[in-house]
C-alpha positions in Angstrom: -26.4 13.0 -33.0 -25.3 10.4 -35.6 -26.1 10.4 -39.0 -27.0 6.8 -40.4 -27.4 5.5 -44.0 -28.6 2.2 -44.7 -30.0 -0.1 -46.8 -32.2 -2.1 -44.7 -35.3 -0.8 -45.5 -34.7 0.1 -49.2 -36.1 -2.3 -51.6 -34.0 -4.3 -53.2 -33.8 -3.3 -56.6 -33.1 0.3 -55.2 -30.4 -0.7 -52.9 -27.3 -0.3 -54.9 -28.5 2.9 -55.8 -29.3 4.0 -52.6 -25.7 3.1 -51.4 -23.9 4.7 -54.2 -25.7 7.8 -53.5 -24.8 7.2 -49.2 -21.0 6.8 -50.3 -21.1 9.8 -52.3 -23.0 12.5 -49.6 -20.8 10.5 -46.8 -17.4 10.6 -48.2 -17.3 12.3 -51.9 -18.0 11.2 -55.3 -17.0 7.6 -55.7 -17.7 5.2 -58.2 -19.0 2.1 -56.5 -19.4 -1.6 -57.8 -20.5 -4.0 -56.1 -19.6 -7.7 -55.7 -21.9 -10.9 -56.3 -25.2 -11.2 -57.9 -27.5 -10.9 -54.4 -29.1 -8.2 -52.9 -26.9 -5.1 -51.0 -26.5 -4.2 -47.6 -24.9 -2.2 -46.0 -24.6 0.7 -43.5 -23.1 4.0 -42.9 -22.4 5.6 -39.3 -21.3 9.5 -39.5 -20.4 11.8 -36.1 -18.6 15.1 -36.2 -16.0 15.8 -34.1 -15.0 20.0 -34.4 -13.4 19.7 -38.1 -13.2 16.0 -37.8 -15.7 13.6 -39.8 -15.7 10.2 -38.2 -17.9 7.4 -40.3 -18.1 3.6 -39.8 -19.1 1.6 -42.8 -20.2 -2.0 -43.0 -20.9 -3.3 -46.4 -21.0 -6.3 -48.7 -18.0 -7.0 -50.7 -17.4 -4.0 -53.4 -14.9 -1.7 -55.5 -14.6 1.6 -55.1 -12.5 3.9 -56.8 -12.1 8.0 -56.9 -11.1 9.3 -60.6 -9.8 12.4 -61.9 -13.2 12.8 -63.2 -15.1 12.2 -59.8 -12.2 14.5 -58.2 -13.0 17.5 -60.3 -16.6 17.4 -58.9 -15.4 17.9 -55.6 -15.0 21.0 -53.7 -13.4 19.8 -50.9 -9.5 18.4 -50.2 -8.9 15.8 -47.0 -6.3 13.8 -46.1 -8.4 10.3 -44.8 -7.3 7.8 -42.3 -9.2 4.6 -42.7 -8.6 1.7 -39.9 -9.8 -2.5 -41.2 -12.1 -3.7 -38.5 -13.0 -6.4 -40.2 -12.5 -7.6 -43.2 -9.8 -6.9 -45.7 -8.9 -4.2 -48.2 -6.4 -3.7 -50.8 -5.8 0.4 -51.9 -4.1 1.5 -54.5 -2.9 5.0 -55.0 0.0 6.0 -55.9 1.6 3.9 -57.9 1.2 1.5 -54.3 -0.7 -1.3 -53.6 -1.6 -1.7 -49.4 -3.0 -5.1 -48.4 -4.5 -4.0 -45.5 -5.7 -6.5 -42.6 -8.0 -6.3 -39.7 -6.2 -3.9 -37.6 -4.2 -2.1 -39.6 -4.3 1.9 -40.9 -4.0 3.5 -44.0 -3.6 6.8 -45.7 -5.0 8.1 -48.4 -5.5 11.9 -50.0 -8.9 12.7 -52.2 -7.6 15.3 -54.4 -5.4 12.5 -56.4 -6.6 9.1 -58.0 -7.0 5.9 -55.9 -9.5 2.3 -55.1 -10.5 0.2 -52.5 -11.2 -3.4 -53.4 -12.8 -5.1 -50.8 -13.8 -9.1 -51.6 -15.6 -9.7 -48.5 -18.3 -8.0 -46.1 -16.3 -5.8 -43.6 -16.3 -3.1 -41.6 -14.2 0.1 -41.5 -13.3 2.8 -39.3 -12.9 6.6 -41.7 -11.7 10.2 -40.4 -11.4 12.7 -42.9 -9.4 16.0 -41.8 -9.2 18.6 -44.1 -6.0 19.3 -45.6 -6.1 23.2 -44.8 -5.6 22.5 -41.0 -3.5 19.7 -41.3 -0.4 21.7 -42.4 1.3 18.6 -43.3 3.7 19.0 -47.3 1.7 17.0 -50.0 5.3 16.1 -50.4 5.2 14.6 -47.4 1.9 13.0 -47.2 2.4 11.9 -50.7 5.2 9.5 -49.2 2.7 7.5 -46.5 -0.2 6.8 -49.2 -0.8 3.3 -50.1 0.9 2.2 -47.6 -0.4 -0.3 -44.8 0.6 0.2 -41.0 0.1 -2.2 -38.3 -0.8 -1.9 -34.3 2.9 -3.1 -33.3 4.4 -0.5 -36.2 5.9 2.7 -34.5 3.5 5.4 -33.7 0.3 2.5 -34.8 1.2 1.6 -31.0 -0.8 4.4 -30.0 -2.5 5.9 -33.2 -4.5 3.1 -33.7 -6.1 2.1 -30.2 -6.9 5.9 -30.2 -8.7 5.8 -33.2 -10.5 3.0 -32.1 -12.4 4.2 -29.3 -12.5 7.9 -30.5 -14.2 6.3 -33.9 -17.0 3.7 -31.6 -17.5 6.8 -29.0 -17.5 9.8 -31.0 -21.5 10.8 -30.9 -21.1 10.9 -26.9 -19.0 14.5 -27.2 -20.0 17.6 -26.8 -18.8 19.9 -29.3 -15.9 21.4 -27.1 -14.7 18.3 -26.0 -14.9 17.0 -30.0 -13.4 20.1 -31.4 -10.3 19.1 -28.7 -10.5 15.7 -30.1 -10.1 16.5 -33.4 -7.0 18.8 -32.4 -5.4 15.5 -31.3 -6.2 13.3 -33.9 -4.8 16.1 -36.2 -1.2 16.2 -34.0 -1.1 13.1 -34.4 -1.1 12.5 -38.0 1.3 15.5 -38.2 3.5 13.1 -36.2 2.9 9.8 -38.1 3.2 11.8 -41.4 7.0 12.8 -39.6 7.9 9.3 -38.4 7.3 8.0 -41.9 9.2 9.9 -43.7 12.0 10.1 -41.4 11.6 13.4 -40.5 12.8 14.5 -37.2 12.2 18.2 -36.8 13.8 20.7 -34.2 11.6 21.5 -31.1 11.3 24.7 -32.5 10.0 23.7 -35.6 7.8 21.4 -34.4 6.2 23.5 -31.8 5.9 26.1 -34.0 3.8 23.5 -36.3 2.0 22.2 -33.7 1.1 26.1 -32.1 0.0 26.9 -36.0 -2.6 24.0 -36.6 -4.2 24.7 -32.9 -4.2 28.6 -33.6 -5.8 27.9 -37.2 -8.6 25.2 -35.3 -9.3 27.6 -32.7 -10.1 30.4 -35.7 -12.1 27.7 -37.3 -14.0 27.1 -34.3 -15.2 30.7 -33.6 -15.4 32.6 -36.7 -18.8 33.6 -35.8 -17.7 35.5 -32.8 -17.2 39.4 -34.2 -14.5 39.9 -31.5 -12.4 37.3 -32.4 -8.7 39.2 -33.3 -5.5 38.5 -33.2 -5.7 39.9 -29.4 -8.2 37.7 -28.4 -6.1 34.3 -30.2 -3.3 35.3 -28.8 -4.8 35.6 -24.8 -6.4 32.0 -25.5 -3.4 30.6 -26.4 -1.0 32.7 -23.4 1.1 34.1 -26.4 2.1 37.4 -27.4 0.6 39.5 -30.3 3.7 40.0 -31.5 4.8 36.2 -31.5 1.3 35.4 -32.9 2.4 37.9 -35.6 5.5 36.3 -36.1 3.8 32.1 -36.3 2.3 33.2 -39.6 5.0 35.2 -41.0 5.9 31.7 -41.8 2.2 30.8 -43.4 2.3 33.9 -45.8 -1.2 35.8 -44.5 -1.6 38.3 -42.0 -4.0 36.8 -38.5 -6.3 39.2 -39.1 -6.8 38.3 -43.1 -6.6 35.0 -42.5 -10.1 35.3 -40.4 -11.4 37.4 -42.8 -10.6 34.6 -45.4 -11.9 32.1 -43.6 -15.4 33.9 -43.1 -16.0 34.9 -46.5 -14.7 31.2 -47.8 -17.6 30.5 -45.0 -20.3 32.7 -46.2 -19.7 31.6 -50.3 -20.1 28.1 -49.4 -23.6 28.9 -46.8 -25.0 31.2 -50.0 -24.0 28.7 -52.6 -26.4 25.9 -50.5 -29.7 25.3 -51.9 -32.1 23.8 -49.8 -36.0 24.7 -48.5 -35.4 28.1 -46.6 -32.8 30.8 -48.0 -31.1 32.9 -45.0 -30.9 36.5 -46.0 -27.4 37.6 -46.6 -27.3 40.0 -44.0 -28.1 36.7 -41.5 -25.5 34.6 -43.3 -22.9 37.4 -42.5 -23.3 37.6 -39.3 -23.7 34.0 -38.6 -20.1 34.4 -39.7 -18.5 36.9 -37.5 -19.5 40.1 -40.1 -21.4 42.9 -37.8 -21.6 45.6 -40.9 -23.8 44.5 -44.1 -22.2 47.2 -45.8 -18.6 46.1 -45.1 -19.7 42.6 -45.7 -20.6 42.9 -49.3 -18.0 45.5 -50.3 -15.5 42.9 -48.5 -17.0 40.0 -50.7 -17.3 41.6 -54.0 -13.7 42.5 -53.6 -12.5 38.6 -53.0 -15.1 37.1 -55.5 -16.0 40.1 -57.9 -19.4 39.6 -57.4 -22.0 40.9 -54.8 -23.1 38.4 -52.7 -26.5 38.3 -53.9 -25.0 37.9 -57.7 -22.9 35.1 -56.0 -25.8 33.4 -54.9 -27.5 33.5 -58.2 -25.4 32.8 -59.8 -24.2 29.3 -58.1 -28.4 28.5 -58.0 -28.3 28.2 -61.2 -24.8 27.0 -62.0 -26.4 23.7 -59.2 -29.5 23.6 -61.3 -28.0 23.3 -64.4 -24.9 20.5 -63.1 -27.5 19.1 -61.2 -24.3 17.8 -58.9 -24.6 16.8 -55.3 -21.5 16.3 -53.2 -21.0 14.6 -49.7 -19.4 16.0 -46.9 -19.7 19.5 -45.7 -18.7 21.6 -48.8 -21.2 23.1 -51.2 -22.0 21.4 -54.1 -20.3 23.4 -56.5 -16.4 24.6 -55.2 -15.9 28.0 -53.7 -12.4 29.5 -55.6 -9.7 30.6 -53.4 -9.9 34.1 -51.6 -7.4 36.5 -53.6 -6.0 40.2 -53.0 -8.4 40.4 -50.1 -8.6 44.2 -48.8 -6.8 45.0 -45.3 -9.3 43.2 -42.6 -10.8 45.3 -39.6 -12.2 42.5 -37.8 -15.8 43.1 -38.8 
């Protein structure tokens, strides 16, 4: 079901307000200024395809712009693909300038500095993947920002009609077809990321990619599922253990502690949530693929160095006192990284 912010039944005097705050929960902090003296409109659209967040916004004529301020309240990294369907844009980030036209695509990254000027009501078409599964060099990616691609421009030819019609149908999916979705959409940008920068990689290589992001979407997909192992992944995708083993030699973690990462990244984020009813932590670990309390918290305290009742405390109150609300998915406040985790048993 779609989620939909809009102004139209906000007073007036509360409407820029309103919309800063809709920007902000919908696509991260932003700093938002609207154009002209009359009153605001405008309207956000938001589906969720597996790790994909789809949004269309229509809006008045505005300015936004992501600082390294704004960027330092956010816990969460995505690579964004917006697409002009009306309207025009002009983005800035790195060190480029894009005038972008109705029709045309552009790339931008939310972990560095960038703005959107806007001079006229439009419309635009925004999916955010995040940058753990896209597997793409910020090198790489760094080379495509603030830059404007066109329908007739290489792989816009069939990136952009794609978009299109994934972005206007994307609340008619069932999860399993939208998780598959997203897998394409996230091949895809691994290939216009490649064509770009004049990359042309060996079939080997680029298999090996492309078998790496869907093995890493899959584990996204099912980490509450306790028997999900490196025999399991490896029968779903009709590879060996043993060459599963060898795909993330290459990525610097084990299968197995890689899905043990991923759950307790997982679980920190679910116990760092405030809202009107707390899940025990016994129900948030196993809503996460832990069967064994016990293992659960020795597991966590030995990534985080707290318990994960001291965790949750302890980011209450560090919410309370910031009194910071981010968009998206993520928690409000970031979750570090998972270090020196102890060997993983699958539980």
């Amino acid at each position: 079901m779609s989620l939909v912010l809009t102004t139209a039944s906000v007073h007036d005097r509360d409407k820029i307000a309103y919309w800063r705050d809709a920007v902000g929960r919908t696509l991260g902090p932003t700093a938002v200024a609207p154009r002209g003296d009359g009153p605001f409109s405008g309207r956000i659209t938001t589906d969720r395809l597996g790790c994909l967040q789809v949004s269309t916004m229509e809006a008045d004529a505005k300015r936004v712009s992501r600082t390294p301020e704004l960027i330092a309240r956010s816990s969460g990294a995505y690579t964004v693909v917006g697409i002009q369907v009306s309207g025009t844009a002009t983005l800035v980030q790195d060190g480029r300038r894009a005038e972008v036209g109705e029709g045309d695509l552009v790339v931008y990254d939310t972990t560095r500095p960038y703005s959107f000027d806007y001079p006229d009501r439009f419309s635009t078409h925004v999916f955010q993947v995040p940058r753990r599964v896209l597997g793409v060099p910020g090198a790489d990616l760094r080379r495509i920002t603030g830059t404007a691609i066109g329908p007739a421009d290489g792989l816009g030819v069939v990136l952009l009609p794609f978009l299109r019609t994934l972005a206007t149908s994307a609340h008619a999916y069932s999860p399993v077809v939208g998780a598959k979705l997203a897998d394409s959409v996230i091949d895809l940008l691994g290939t216009l990321v490649a064509e770009r920068t004049r990359q042309v990689p060996t079939d080997t290589d680029a298999t090996r990619a492309l078998l790496v992001r869907r093995v890493r979407s899959h584990i996204d997909r099912n980490l509450g599922d306790p028997d999900l192992s490196p025999e399991d992944i490896a029968k779903t995708h009709r590879i060996s253990v043993r060459y599963l083993h060898r795909l993330f030699e290459g990525e610097g973690i084990t299968v197995a502690r890689f899905v043990q990462q991923r759950r307790l990244e997982e679980c920190a984020r679910e116990l760092a949530r405030r809202g009107r009813t707390t899940p025990t932590v016994s129900a948030v670990a196993q809503r996460w693929g832990f069967v064994s309390p016990s293992h659960f918290s020795r597991t966590f305290r030995a990534a985080y160095g707290l318990s994960p009742r001291e965790w949750r405390s302890l980011r209450t109150v560090e919410d309370s006192v910031h009194g910071v609300a981010e968009g998206g998915d993520g928690p409000r406040r970031g979750v570090p990284p998972v270090a020196d985790l102890p060997a993983a048993d699958h539980q």
